[in-house]
N, C-alpha and C positions, 0 to 999 in steps of 0.2 A: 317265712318271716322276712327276709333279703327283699323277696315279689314285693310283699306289705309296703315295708319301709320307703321302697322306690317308689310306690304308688304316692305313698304319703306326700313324698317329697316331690314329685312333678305335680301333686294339687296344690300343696304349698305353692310352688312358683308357678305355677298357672294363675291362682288365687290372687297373688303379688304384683304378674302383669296386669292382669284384670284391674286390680284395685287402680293402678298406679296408671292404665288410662283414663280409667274413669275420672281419677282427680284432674287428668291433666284436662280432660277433653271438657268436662261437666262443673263450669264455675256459675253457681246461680247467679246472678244481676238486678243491682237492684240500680234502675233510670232516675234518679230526679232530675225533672226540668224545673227552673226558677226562672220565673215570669216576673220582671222587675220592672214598675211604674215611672216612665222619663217623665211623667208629662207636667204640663207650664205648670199645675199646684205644688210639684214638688222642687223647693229648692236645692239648687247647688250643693248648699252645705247638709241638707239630709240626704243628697244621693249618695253624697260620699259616706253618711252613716251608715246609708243601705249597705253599699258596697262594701265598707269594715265590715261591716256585722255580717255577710255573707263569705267571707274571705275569712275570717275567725271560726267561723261554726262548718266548712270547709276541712279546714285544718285539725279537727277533731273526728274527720270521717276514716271510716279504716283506708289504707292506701293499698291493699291486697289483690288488685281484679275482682272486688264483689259489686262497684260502686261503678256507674257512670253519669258524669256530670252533661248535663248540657243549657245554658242559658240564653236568653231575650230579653230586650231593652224593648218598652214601646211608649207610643204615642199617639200621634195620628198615625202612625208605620210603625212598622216590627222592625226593630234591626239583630240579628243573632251574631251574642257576644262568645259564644263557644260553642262550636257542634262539637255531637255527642263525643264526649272524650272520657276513655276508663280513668277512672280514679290514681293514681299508684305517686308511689314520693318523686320522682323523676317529671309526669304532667301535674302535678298541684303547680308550682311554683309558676308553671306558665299559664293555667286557666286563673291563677289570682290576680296576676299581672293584666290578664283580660278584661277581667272586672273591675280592676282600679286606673286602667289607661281608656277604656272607650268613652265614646261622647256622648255624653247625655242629650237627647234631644229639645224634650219642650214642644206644649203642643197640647192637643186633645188626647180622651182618652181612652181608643179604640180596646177596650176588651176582648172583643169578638174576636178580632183579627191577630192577636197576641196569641189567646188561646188555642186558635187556628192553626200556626206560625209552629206552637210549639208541640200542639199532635204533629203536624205534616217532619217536624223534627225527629221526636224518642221514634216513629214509627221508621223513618228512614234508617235508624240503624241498623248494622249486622247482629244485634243480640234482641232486637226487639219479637221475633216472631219464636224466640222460646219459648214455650208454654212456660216457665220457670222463672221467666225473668218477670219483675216485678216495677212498671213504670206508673210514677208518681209526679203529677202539678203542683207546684207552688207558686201563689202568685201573691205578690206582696204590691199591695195598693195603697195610697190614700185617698184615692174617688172613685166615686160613680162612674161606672162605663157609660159609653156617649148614648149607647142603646141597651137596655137590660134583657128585652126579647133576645138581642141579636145574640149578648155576649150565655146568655141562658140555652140557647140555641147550639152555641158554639161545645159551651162543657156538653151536653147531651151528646154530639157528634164528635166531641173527645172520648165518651166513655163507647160509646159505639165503636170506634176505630180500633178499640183495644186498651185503652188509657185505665190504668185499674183507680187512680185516685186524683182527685183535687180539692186543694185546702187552700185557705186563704190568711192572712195575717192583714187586716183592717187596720189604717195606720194612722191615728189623729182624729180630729173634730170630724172633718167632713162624711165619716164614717163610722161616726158612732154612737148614732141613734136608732133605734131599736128598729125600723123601717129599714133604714138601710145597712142594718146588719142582715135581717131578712133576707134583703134582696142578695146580698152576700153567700151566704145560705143559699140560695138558690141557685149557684153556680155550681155546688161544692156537690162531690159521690166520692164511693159510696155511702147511701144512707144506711142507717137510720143517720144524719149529719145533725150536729151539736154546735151552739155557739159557748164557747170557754170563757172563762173568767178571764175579767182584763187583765196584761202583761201576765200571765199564765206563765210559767217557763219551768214547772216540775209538775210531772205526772201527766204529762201531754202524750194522748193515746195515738198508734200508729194508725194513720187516716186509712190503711187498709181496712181495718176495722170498723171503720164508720167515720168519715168523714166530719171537718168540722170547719168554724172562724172563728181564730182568736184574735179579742179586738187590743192594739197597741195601745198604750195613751199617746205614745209620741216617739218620732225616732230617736231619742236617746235612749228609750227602753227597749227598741225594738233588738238588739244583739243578741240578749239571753236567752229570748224568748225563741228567735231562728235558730242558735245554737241547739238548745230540748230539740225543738221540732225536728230539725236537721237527724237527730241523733234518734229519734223517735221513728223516723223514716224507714230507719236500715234496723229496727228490732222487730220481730215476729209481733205480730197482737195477738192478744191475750185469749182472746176466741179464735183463733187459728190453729187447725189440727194439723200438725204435720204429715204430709207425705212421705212413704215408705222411702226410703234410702237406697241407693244401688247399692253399696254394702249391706245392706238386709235382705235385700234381694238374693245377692248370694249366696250369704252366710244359709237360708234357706233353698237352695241350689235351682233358686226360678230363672236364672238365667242361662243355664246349660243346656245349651244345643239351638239359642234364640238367635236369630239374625237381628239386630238393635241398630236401628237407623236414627237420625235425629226425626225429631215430632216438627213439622212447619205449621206456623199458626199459636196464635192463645188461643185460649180456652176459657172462657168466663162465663 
């Protein structure tokens, strides 16, 4: 019985280290990149709505290491307002501070090279080639790209690079005709991709799931609606079956006697 008990008791803490590297070592990640519109249509005083409304919806994301932010400004040029930075209460206050001090350009409004800008971004980080980690575009516009081949071209070779999603938030008149929400649409994976009802801001499905454009009427509605979406980001979708758990793993003893290296690379 004494033999038993001792057994018992070094699988318990055997069990315990295990567990407790696994949490430390194995934090899923989820990437959003926000691709935000400088260019000469949008004024001053909507950028700065943009920027509230991204810095509030922000501040609602968990601060744990599950989240990493990273943003772009464009125009005729990309300029990057935040490389990839984990989420936690210690970096918010300075990726907010990022968002409400850069300079808004002005200018045309190169799509392509935004969305370029910001794969060559989420892919450059240390947590992107987890199979596990989970990166997401968001681009928030109020016009037409200068080229829609180019900027069409450009999300295709996002989702090639590894990039699991991009959504869009269509912001005003100049983009809000059934044509060029289309064409909006046509940027956006994965499909099957949806356009939402206007200023949508509940029950906004996570674009892992299937991708969409929700059209804004105007940047004073545009906060709530980034807010959902924000939050909609970092929720599982609804048709997503979960994978097995390393504590399931073991609790089924599949990992005894396994050499367990990290996985290099996604997998899509």
């Amino acid at each position: 019985m004494k033999i038993i008990n001792k057994l018992c008791a070094i699988l318990t803490l055997s069990f315990s280290l295990m567990l407790g590297s696994s949490a430390a070592l194995a934090v899923p990640i989820t990437q959003l990149g926000f691709i935000l519109d400088a260019s000469g249509s949008v004024s001053a005083s909507n950028y700065n709505l943009m920027r509230s409304g991204l810095n509030s919806a922000l501040a609602g994301l968990p601060v744990d290491g599950s989240v990493e932010i990273s943003i772009v400004s464009y125009s005729s040029s990309t300029t990057t307002v935040v490389s990839p930075t984990i989420l936690s209460a210690l970096t918010l206050p300075t990726i907010q501070s990022a968002i409400s001090s850069h300079i808004k350009s002005g200018g045309g409004t190169d799509t392509a090279e935004a969305i370029n800008s910001m794969t060559s971004l989420l892919s450059s980080s240390s947590v992107f080639s987890d199979p596990e980690t989970k990166s997401l575009i968001n681009l928030l516009t109020d016009g037409v790209p200068n080229s829609q081949s180019a900027a069409v071209a450009a999300s295709i070779a996002a989702a090639s690079a590894g990039i699991d999603a991009l959504s869009i938030e269509a912001i005003g008149s100049g983009v809000s005709s059934q044509s060029a929400l289309n064409n909006m649409l046509a940027m956006t994976f994965p499909t099957p991709a949806t356009i939402l009802a206007v200023n949508q801001s509940s029950n906004i499905p996570n674009p892992l799931g299937g991708s969409w454009v929700v059209p804004v009427s105007d940047f004073d509605s545009l906060a709530p609606v980034l807010a959902a979406k924000v939050l909609a980001s970092v929720t599982p979708p609804t048709n997503q079956v979960p994978e097995p758990s390393v504590l399931a793993l073991i609790a089924i003893g599949l990992l005894s006697g396994m050499g367990i290296t990290a996985r290099k690379g996604k997998i899509h």
